[in-house]
N, C-alpha and C positions, 0 to 999 in steps of 0.2 A: 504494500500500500504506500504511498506517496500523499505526500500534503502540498508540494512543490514541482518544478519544474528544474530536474537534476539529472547528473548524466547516469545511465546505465548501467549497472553494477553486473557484473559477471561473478555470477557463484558457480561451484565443480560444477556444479551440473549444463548447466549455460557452457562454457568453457569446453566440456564434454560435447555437448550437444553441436555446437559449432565447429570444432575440431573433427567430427566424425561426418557433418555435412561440408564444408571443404575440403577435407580429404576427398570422400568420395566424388564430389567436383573436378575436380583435378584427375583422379583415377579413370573416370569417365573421359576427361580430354585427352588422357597421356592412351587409353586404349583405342578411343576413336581416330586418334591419329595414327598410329601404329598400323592401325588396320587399316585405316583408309588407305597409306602410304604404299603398304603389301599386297592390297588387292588391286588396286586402282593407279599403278606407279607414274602415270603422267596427271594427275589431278594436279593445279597447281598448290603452292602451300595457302595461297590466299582463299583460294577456294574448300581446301581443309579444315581450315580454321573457321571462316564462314558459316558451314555447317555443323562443327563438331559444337559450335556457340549455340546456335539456332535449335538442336536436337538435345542439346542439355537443357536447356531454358523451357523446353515444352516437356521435356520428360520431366522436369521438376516442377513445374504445373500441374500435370497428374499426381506428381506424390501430393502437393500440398489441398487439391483438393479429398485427396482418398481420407487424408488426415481425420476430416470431422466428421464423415460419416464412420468411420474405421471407432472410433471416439467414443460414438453412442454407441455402437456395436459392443464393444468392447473398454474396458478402463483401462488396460494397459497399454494403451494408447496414447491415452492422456499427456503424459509427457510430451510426446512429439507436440499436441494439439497447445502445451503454454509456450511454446519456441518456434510457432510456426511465422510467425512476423520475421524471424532472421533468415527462413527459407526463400519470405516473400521479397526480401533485399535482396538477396543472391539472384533470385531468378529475374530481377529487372536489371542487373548489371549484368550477367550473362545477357539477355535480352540486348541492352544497350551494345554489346562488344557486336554479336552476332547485326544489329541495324547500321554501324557505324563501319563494318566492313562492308556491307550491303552497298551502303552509299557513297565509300571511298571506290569500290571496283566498280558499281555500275553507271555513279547519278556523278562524278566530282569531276570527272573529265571533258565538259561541254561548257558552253557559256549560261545553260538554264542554271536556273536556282537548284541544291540538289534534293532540298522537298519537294518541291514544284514538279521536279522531274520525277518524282515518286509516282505523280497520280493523272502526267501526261505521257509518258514514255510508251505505256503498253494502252491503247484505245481499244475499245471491246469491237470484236469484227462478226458478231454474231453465233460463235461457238461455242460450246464450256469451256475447250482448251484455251479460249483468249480472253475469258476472264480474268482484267486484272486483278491477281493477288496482294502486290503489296502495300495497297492502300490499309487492307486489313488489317496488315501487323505494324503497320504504320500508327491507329487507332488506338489497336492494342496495346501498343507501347507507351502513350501517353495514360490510359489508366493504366497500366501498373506502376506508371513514372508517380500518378498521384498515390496508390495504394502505399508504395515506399514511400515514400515524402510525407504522408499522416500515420505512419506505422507505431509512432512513439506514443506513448502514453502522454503525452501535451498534447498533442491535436487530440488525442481523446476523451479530456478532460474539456480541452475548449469547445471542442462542436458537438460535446454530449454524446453519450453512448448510442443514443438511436439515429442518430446523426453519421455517427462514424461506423456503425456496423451498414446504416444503408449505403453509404459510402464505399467502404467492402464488400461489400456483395457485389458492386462491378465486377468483380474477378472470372464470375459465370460469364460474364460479359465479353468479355475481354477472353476466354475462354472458347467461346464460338466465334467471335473475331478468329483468333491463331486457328481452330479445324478449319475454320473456310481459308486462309493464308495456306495454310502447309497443303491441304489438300489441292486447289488449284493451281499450287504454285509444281507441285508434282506430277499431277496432270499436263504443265506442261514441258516440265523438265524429264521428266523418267516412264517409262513403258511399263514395266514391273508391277506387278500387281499387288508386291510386298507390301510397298511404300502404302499405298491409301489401304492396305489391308489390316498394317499396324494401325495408324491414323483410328480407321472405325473401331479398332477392337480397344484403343484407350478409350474413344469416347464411348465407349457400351460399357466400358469398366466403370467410367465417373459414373453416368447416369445409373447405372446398376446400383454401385455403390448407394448414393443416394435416392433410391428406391426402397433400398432392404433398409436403410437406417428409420427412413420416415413411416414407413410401416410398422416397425419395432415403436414404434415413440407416438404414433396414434392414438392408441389408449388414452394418454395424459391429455391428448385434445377431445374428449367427450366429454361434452355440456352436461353438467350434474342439474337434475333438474328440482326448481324451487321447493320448499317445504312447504304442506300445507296450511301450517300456520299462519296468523299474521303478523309477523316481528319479519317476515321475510327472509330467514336463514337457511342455508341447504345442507340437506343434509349431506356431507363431506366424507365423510368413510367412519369403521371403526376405530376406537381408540386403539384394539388389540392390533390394527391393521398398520402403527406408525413404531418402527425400532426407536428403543431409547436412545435419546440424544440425536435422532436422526427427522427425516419428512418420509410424506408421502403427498406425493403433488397430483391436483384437481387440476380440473379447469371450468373456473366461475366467471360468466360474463365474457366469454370470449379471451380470458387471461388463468395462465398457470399458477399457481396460489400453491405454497411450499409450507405442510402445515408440520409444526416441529412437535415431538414427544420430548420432554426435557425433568425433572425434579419436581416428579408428579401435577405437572402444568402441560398447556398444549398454549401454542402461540401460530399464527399464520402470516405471513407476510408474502408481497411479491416473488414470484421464483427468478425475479432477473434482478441479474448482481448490476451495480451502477459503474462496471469497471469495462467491462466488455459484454456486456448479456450473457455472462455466465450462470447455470445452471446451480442455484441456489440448493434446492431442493435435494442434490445430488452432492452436497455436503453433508458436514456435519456441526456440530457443534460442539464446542474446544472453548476450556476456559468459561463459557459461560456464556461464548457468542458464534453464532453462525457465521461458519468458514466456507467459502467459495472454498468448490474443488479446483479450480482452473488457476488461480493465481494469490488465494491464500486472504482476498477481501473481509472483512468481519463484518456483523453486525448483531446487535443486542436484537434476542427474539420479541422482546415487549414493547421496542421501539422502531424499532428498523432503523437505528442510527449507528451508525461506527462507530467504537471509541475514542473519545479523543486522543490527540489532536487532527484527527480524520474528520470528515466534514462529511464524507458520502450517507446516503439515507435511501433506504426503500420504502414504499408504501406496506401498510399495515393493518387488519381485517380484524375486525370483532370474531369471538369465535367461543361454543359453550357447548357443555357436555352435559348429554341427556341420554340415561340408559348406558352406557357403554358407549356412543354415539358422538362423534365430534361435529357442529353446525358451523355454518360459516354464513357471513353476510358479504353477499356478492359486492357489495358497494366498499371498493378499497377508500382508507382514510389516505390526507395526503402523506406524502413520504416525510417518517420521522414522528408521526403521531404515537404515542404510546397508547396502549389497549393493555388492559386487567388481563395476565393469564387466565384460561379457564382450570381451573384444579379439576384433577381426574380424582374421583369418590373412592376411597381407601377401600378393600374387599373386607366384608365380614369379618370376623376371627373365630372359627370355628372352636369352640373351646369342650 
């Protein structure tokens, strides 16, 4: 957590985690070239490097999407899914090297402009093979140029979490930009059926991927429907149905509501952390305050506010125990309002 705007601190694990993705950066370049050089011995070097930039930069767009449905799939994931910002640097300066040689061999030798010549060079003659492609990763390149450049937790603090993840979400974007780039761009360079064969079988891996995740995590998006009372409260699940010190998340109103079991109390608040929309609910609670799993965020269950000297706050839901029975009132308080735990009724004592 931060209360400022500081630089970046690398702990083993960080340090790990970056070492083991440049590494394999590198490893990836030192084999593509090798091989390229051994099969292909008249390519020239500019042309090697061209592509060996251009095929790391999209395969590591694939890993980083696999990342977050891989995530909900699975936790041991997770890791990769708090460090994937330093994946999304790498792959726009890869990106950059691969555009920068594009433009030095094909656009910097005329007197056009060598943007300009980006998106006049190749004019569409009515074929698919004369689609021009590199407008596309022309596109592409400037959101991922913005994705890096707001990656830091400052611009996510300044343009707000729903701000800056809809901001990130270009990346899908920018993602069918680069299939339609490589793809047509191979269509008109190579015959081989390999090329657009790999090409579709990444993009049926993302989509896939992210099919199997959103279907796993369905469930949390079914509308609990009103209580028939009239205080207007829903009823939310069992109290037997929430592990101690942990949630079990609804979804009231259109929103995920992450309701905690804690020292014979229940408390509910927002399931999105105010840091990155991290998954509240899929924490626990340490110390006496709900910890994002993703980057370690807190917040008090009966307030939804961080401890200080933290400022962050989430919205926070009345919520009462009848029968065994946890209620909830769909109508969240604003973020930081404290709400009365409900105490769960001690069992009988059988004597």
């Amino acid at each position: 957590m931060g209360i400022a705007y500081i630089s970046v601190q690398w702990n083993r694990q960080k340090k790990f985690y970056d070492a083991v993705l440049v590494g394999g950066v590198a490893v990836y370049l030192s084999v593509f070239g090798a091989l390229t050089k051994s099969l292909f011995p008249f390519v020239t070097d500019e042309i090697m490097l061209m592509r060996a930039f251009g095929t790391a930069a999209f395969l590591l767009l694939h890993v980083i999407l696999a990342i977050g449905p891989l995530s909900r799939l699975n936790p041991k994931f997770l890791p990769l899914l708090y460090n994937r910002r330093h994946a999304g640097v790498t792959l726009f300066l890869l990106a950059l090297v691969h555009a920068t040689l594009v433009i030095l061999t094909y656009h910097a030798g005329s007197t056009v402009n060598p943007i300009a010549s980006i998106f006049i060079s190749s004019p569409l003659n009515g074929a698919v093979t004369g689609v021009p492609f590199q407008p596309f990763g022309f596109f592409a390149l400037v959101i991922l140029f913005l994705l890096a450049a707001t990656s830091h937790d400052f611009w996510l603090a300044n343009l707000s979490a729903p701000v800056w993840k809809s901001l990130h979400m270009l990346v899908y974007f920018a993602y069918a930009l680069l299939v339609l780039h490589v793809t047509f761009g191979v269509l008109q360079g190579e015959t081989h059926p390999l090329y657009v064969g790999a090409t579709a079988a990444g993009l049926l891996g993302v989509v896939g991927l992210q099919l199997v995740a959103a279907r796993k995590t369905r469930p949390l998006d079914e509308e609990k429907a009103p209580d028939s009372g009239p205080d207007g409260f829903v009823d939310a699940c069992a109290v037997a149905d929430i592990p101690e010190n942990r949630a079990r998340i609804v979804c009231l109103s259109g929103e995920r509501v992450a309701i905690f079991k804690y020292d014979g109390k229940v408390s509910a608040v927002s399931n999105l952390c105010q840091h990155q929309n991290g998954p509240l609910g899929e924490g626990k609670i340490i110390y006496g305050c709900i910890t994002c799993p993703w980057h370690g965020y807190q917040y008090a269950p009966d307030t939804g506010a961080a401890p200080a000297p933290f400022v962050e706050k989430v919205p926070t839901f009345k919520v009462q125990v009848r029968g065994g029975r946890v209620f909830v009132h769909p109508q969240p308080n604003p973020a930081g309002t404290q709400v009365e735990p409900a105490l769960i009724a001690a069992p009988a004592t059988i004597l």
